[in-house]
MARVO-918376 format. One record per residue (C-alpha): residue in three letters; chain; x, y, z negated. Coordinates in pm, 1 decimal, padded with zeros to 6 digits, always signed. Layout:
<sites>
+--------+--------+----------+----------+----------+
| residu | chaine |       px |       py |       pz |
+--------+--------+----------+----------+----------+
|    ALA |      A |        X |        Y |        Z |
...
+--------+--------+----------+----------+----------+
</sites>
This chain:
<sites>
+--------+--------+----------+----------+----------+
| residu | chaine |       px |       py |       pz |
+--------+--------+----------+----------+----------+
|    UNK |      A | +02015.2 | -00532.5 | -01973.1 |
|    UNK |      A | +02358.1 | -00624.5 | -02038.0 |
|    UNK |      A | +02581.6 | -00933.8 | -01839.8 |
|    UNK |      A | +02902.8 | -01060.2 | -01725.1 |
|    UNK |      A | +03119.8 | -01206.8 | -01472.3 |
|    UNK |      A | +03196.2 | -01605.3 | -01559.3 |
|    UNK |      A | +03318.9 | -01921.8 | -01371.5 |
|    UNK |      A | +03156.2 | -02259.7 | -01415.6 |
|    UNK |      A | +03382.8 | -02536.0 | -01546.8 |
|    UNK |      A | +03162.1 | -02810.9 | -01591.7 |
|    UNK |      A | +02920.9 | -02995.7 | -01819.2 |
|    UNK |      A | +02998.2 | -03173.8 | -02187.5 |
|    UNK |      A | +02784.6 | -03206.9 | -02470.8 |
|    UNK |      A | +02730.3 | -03109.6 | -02849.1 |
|    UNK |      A | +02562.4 | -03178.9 | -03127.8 |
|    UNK |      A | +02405.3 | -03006.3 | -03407.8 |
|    UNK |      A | +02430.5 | -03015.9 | -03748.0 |
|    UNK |      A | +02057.4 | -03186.8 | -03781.7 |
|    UNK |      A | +02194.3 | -03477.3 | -03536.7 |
|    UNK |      A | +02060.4 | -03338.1 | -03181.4 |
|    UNK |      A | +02265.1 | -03397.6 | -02859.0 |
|    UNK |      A | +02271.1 | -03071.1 | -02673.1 |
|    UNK |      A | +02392.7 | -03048.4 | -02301.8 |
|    UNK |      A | +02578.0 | -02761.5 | -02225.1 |
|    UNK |      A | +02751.7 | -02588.5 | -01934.1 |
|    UNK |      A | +03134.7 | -02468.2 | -01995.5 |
|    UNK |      A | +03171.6 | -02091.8 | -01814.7 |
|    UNK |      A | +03476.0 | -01939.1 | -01801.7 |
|    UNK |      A | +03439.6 | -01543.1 | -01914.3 |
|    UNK |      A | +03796.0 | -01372.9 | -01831.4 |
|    UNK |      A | +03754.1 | -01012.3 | -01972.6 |
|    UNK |      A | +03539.0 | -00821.0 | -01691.3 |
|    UNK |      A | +03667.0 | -00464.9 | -01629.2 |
|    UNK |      A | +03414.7 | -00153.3 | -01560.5 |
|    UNK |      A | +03573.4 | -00022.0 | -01192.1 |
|    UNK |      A | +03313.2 | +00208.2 | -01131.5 |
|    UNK |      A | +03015.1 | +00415.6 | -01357.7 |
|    UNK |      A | +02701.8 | +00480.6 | -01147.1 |
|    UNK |      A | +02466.8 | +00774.7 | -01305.3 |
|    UNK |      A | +02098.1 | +00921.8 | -01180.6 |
|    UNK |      A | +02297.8 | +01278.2 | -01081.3 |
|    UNK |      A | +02541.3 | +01138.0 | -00836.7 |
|    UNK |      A | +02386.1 | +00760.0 | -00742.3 |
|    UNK |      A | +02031.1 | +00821.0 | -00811.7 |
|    UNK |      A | +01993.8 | +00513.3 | -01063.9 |
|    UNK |      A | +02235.6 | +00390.6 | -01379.5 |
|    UNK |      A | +02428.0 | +00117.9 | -01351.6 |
|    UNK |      A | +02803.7 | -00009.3 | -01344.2 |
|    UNK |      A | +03034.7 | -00222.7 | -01121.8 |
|    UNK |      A | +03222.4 | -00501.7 | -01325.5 |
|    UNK |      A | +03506.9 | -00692.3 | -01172.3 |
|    UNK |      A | +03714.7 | -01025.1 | -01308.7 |
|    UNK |      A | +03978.0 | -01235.8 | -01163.3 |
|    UNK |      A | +04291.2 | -01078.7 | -01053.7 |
|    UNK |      A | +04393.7 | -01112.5 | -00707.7 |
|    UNK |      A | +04749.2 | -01094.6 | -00539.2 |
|    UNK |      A | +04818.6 | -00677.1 | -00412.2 |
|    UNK |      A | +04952.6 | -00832.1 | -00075.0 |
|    UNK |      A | +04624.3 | -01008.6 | -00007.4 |
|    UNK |      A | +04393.8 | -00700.1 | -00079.9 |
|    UNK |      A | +04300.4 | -00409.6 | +00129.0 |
|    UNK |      A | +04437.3 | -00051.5 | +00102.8 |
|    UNK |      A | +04040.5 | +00035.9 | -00067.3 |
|    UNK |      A | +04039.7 | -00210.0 | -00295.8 |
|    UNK |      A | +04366.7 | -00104.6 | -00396.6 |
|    UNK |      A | +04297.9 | +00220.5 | -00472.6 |
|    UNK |      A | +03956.8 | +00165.6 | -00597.4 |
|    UNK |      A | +04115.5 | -00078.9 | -00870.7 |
|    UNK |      A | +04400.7 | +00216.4 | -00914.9 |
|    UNK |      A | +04092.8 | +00443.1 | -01033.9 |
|    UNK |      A | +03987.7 | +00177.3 | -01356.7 |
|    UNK |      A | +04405.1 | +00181.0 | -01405.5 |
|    UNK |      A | +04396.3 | -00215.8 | -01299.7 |
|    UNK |      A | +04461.0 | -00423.7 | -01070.2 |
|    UNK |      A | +04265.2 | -00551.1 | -00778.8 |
|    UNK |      A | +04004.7 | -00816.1 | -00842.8 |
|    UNK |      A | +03830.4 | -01099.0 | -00659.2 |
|    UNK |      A | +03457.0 | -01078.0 | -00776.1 |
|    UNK |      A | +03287.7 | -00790.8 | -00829.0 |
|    UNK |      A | +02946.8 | -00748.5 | -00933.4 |
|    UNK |      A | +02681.6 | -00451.8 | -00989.3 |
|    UNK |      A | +02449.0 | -00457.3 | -01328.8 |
|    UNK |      A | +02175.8 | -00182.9 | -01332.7 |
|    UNK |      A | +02051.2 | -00011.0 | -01617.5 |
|    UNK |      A | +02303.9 | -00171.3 | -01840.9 |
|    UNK |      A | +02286.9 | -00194.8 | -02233.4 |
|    UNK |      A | +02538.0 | +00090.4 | -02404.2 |
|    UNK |      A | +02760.6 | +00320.6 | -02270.0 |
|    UNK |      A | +03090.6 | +00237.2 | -02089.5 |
|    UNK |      A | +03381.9 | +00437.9 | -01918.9 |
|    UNK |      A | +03563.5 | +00387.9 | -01639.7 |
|    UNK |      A | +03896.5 | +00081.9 | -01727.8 |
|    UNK |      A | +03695.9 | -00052.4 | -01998.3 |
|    UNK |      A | +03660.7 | -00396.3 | -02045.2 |
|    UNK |      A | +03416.6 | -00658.6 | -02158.3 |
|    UNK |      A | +03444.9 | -00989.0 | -02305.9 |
|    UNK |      A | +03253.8 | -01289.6 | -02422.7 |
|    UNK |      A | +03127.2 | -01168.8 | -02756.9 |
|    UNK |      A | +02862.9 | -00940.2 | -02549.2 |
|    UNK |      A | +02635.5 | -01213.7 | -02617.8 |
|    UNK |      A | +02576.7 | -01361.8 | -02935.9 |
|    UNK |      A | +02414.8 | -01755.5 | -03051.8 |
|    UNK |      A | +02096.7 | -01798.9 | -02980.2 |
|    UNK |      A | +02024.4 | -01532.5 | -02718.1 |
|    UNK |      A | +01821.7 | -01638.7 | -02418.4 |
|    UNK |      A | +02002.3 | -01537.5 | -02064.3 |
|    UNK |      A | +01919.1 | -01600.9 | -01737.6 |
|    UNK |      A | +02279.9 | -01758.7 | -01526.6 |
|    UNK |      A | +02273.2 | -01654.6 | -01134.7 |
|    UNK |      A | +02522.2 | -01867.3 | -00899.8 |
|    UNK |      A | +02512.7 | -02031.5 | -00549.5 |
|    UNK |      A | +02376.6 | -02353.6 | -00516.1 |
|    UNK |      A | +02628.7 | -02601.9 | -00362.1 |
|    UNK |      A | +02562.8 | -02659.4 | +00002.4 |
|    UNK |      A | +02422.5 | -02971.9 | +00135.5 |
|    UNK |      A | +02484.3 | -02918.5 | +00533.6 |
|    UNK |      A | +02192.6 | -03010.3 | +00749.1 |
|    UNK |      A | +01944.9 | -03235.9 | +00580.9 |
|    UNK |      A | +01585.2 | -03389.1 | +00769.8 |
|    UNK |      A | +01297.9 | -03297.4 | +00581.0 |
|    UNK |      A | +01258.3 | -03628.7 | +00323.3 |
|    UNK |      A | +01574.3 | -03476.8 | +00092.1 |
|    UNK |      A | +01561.6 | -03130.2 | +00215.6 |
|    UNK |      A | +01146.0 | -03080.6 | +00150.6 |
|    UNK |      A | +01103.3 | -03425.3 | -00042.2 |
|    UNK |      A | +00845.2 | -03490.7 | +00217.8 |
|    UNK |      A | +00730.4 | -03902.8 | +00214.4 |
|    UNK |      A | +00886.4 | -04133.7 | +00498.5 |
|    UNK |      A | +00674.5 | -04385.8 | +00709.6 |
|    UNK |      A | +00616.9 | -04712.7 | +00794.1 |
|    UNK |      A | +00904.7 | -04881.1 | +00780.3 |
|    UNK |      A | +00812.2 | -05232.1 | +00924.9 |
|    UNK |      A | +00962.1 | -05284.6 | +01286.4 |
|    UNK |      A | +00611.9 | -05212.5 | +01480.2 |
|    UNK |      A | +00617.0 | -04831.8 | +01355.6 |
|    UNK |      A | +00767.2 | -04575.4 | +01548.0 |
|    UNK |      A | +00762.6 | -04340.4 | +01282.0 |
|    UNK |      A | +01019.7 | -04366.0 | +01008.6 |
|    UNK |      A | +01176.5 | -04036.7 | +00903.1 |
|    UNK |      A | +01079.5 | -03766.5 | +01137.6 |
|    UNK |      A | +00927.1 | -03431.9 | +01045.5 |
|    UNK |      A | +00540.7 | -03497.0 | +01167.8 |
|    UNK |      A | +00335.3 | -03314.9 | +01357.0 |
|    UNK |      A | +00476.0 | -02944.8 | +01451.9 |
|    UNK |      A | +00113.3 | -02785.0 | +01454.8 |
|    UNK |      A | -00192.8 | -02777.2 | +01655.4 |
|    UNK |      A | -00218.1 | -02721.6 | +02080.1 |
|    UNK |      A | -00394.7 | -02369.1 | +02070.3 |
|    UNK |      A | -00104.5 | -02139.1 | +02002.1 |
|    UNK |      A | +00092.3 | -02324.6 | +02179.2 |
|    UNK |      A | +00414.1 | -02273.8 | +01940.7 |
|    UNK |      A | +00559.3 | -02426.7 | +01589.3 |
|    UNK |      A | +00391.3 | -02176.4 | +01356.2 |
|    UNK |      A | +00582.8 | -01997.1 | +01102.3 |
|    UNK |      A | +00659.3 | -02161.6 | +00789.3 |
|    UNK |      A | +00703.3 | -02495.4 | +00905.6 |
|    UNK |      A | +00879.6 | -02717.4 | +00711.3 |
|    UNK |      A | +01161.3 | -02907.2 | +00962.5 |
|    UNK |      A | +01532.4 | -03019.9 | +00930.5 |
|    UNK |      A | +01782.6 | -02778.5 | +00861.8 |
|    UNK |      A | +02053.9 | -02593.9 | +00648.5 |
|    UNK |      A | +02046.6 | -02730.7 | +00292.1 |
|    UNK |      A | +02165.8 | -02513.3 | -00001.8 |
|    UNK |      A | +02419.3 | -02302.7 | -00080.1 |
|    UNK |      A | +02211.2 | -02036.6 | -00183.1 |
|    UNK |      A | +02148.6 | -01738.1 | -00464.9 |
|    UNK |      A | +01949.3 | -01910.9 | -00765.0 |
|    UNK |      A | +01892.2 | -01847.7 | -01089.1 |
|    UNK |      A | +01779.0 | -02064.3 | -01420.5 |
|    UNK |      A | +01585.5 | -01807.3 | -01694.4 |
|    UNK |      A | +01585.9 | -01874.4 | -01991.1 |
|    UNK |      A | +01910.0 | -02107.5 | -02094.1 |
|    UNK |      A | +02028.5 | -02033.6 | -02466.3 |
|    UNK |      A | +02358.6 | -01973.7 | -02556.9 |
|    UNK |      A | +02506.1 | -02228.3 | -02787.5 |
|    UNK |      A | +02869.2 | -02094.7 | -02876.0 |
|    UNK |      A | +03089.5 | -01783.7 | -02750.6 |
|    UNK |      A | +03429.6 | -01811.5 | -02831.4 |
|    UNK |      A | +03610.9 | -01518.6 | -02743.4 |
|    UNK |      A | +03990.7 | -01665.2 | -02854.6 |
|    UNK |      A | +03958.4 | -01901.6 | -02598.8 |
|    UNK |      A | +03733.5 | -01670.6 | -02332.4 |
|    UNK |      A | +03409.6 | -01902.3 | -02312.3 |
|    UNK |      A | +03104.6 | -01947.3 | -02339.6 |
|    UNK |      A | +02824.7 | -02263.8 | -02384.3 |
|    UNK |      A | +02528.9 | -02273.6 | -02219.9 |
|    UNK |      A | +02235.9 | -02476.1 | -02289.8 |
|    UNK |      A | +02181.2 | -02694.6 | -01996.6 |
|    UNK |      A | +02256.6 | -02716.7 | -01640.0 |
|    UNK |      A | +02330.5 | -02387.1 | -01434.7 |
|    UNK |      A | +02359.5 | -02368.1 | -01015.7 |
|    UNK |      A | +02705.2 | -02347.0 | -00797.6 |
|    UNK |      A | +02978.9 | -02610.5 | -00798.3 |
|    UNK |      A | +03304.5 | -02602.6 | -01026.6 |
|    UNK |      A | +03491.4 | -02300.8 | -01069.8 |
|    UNK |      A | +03209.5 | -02103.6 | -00867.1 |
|    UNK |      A | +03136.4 | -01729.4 | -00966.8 |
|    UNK |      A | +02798.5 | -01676.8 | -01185.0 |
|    UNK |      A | +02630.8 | -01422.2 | -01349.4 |
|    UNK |      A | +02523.8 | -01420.6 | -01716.6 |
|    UNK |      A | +02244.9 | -01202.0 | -01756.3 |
|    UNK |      A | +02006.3 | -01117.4 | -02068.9 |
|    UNK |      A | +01694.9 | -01301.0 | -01989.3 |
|    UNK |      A | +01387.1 | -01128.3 | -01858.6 |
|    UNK |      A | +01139.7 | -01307.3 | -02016.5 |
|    UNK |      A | +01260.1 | -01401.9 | -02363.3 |
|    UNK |      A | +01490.4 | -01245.7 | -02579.0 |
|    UNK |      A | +01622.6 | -01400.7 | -02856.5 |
|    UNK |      A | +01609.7 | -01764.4 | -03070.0 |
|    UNK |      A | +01347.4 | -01786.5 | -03377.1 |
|    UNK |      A | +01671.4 | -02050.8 | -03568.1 |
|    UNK |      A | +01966.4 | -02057.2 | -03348.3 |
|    UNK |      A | +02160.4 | -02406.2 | -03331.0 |
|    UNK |      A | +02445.0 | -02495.4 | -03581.1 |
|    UNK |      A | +02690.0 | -02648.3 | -03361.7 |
|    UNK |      A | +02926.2 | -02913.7 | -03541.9 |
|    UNK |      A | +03301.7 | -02825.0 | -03546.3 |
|    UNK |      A | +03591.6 | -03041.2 | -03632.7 |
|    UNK |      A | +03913.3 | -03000.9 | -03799.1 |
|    UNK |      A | +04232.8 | -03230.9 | -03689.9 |
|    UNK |      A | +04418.6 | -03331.7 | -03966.6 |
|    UNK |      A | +04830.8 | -03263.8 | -03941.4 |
|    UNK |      A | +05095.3 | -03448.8 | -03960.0 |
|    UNK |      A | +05261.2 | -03263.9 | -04234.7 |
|    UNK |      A | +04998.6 | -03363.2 | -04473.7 |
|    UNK |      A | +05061.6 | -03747.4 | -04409.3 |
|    UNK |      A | +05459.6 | -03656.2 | -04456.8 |
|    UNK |      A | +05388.2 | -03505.4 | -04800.7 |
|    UNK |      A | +05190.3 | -03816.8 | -04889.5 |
|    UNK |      A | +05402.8 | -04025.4 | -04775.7 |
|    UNK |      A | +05687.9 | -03843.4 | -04997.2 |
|    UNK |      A | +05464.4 | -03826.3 | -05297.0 |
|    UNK |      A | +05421.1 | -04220.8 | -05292.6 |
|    UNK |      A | +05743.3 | -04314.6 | -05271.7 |
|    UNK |      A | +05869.7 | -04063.3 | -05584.9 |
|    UNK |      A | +05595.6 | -04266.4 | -05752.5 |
|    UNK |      A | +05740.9 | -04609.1 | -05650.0 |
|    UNK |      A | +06074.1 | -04532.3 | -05746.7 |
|    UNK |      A | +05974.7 | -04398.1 | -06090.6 |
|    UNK |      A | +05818.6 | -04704.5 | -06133.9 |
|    UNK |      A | +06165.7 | -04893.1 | -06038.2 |
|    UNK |      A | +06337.8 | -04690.5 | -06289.4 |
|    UNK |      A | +06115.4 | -04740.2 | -06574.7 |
|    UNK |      A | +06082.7 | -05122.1 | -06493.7 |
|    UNK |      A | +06469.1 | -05091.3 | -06492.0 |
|    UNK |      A | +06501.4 | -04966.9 | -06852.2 |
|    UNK |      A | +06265.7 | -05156.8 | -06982.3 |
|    UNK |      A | +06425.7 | -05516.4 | -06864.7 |
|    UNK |      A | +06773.1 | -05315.1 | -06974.2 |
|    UNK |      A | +06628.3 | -05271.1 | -07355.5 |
|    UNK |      A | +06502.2 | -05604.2 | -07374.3 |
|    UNK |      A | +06834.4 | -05758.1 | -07251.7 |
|    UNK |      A | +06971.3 | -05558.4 | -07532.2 |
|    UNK |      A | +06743.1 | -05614.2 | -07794.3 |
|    UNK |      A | +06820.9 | -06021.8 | -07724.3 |
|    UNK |      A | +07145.5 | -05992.9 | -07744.6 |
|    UNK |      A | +07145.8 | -05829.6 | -08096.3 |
|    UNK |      A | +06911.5 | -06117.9 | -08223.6 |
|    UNK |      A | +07182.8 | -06366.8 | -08109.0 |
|    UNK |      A | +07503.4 | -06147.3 | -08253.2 |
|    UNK |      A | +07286.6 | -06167.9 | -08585.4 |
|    UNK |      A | +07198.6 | -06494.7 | -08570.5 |
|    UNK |      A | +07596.1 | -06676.0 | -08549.6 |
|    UNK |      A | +07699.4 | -06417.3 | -08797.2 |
|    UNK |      A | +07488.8 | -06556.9 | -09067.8 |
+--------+--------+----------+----------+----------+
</sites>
């Protein structure tokens, strides 16, 4: 098992070198620093604590401080523990984007964006009634259960508190990491709103591509290339002047000669 600590930018699109359109989701992936090493002799289980995002020293506790003082950084917003976690890692050291490679399949945790309190049509996409004026029954939840116990029973779908909640999508391929830039494309949609904290995770159920995807890159051309052009053609045109020049000059010259020879005789 091996992950990291991202934020979600947003959504774009790319395409492949065969001509598909592939949506992908933008994460952020700031190096993630190991703050603490858990082992089977002191914690009972393996597994290590990862943090990202700096925050302010005035804004964090006295514990944080000096728990952050221990991996020799400074003190983060999000941390996150990963069991039983792929290689072996000290305490300070730091991991960035390139942990994953193309065409791995991972499985991105987040919070769902919150909704409020919906009734049960969005919330449970349950069907509405009549809506003609003579019904008296439009959008409510239905009948709450049966007279003998004498209570709603458990599990009952009614209105309430929509969202924001721990999900995760399995099985979303990544597209491209680029580490110079700290992010990483993911194949489709992923849960939480903008800028929202999510886990990458290796997937559980799948593991790796069969032909990973050939993204399509592009190159800008630069200015300094048009400049050089530009130069070139206009050496050209005035060699061209020049020799036009000397050529009109001879022929003047050659005329004139003609004539001298011509009154002489």
């Amino acid at each position: 098992m091996k992950g990291i600590l991202g934020r979600k930018v947003g959504m774009t699109q790319v395409f492949t070198k065969d001509g598909k359109l592939v949506p992908v989701t933008v994460v952020s992936v700031e190096p993630n620093v190991v703050t603490q090493v858990k082992t089977v002799e002191t914690d009972g289980y393996n597994a290590i604590q990862l943090a990202t995002v700096d925050k302010k020293t005035k804004n964090a506790s006295k514990a944080s401080v000096g728990h952050a003082k221990k991996a020799n950084t400074t003190p983060k917003r999000y941390l996150k523990e990963i069991r039983d976690y792929e290689g072996t890692y000290n305490l300070g050291d730091t991991i960035s984007a390139d942990v994953f490679t193309v065409g791995e399949y991972v499985d991105v945790t987040g919070t769902s964006k919150g909704k409020g309190t919906e009734g049960v049509i969005k919330r449970w996409n349950q069907s509405r009634g009549p809506m003609a004026h003579g019904s008296r029954y439009h959008r409510r939840p239905g009948s709450l259960g049966t007279m003998l116990p004498m209570h709603v029973l458990k599990g009952k779908k009614l209105p309430g508190h929509m969202g924001f909640e721990t999900t995760t999508i399995q099985n979303l391929e990544i597209i491209e990491v680029n580490v110079a830039e700290n992010y990483i494309l993911v194949s489709g949609n992923i849960p939480g709103a903008k800028q929202s904290l999510v886990l990458i995770k290796s997937a559980v159920k799948k593991s790796k591509a069969n032909t990973p995807k050939e993204v399509l890159t592009y190159t800008e051309e630069t200015v300094v290339d048009e400049v050089v052009e530009s130069n070139e053609a206009e050496t050209t045109e005035e060699a061209v002047t020049e020799t036009a020049e000397e050529t009109v000059e001879e022929t003047a010259g050659a005329e004139a000669t003609e004539e001298n020879q011509g009154e002489s005789k």
